[in-house]
C-alpha positions in Angstrom: -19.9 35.9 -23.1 -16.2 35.7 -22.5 -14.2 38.3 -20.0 -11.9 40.3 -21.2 -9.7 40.8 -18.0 -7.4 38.0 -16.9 -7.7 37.8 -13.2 -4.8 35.8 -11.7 -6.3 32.3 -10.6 -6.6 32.0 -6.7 -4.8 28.3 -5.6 -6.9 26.9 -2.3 -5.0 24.5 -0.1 -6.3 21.2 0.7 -8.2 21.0 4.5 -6.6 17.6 5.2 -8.2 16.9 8.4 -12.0 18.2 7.0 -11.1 15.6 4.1 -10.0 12.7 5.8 -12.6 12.9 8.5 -15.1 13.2 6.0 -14.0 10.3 4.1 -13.7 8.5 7.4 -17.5 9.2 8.1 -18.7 7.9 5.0 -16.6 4.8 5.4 -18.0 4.1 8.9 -21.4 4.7 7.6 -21.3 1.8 5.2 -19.4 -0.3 7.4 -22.0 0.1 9.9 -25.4 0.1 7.1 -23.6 -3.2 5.3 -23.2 -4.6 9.5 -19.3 -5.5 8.6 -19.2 -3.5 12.6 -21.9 -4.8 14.8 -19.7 -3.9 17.7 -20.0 -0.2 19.0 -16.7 -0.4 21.1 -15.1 -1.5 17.9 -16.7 1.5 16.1 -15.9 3.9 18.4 -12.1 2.8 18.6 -12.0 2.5 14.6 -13.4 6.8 15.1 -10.9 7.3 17.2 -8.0 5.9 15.1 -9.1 7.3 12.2 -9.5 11.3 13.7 -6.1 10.6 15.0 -5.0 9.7 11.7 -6.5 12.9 10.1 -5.5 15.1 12.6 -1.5 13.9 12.0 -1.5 14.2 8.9 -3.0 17.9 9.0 -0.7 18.6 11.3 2.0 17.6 9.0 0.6 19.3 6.1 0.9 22.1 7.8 4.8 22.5 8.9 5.0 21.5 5.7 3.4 24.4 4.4 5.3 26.3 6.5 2.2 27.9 8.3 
């Protein structure tokens, strides 16, 4: 059944550090399942790094935003 009243769409801004961290999870999960990492200091540092990463670039995004 279709609506008759046009609602203005809400616009929902991208959580860059909830999406990179997830995306660096799931990439250290198969590195670690396929043993690519054997090393857990190496793991850990790669972690690191990559939360590093995530959190500069949210930070970015959001002076960019303005907010």
């Amino acid at each position: 059944m279709p609506r008759d009243v046009e609602r203005p769409r809400r616009v929902h801004r991208t959580d860059w550090m909830a999406l990179l961290s997830g995306v660096l999870f799931v990439v250290l999960g198969i590195l670690l399942v396929t043993r690519v990492i054997r090393d857990p200091l190496v793991l850990v540092g790669v972690m690191v790094l990559g939360m590093a990463f995530a959190g500069l670039v949210a930070i970015i995004a959001r002076v960019v935003r303005g907010k």
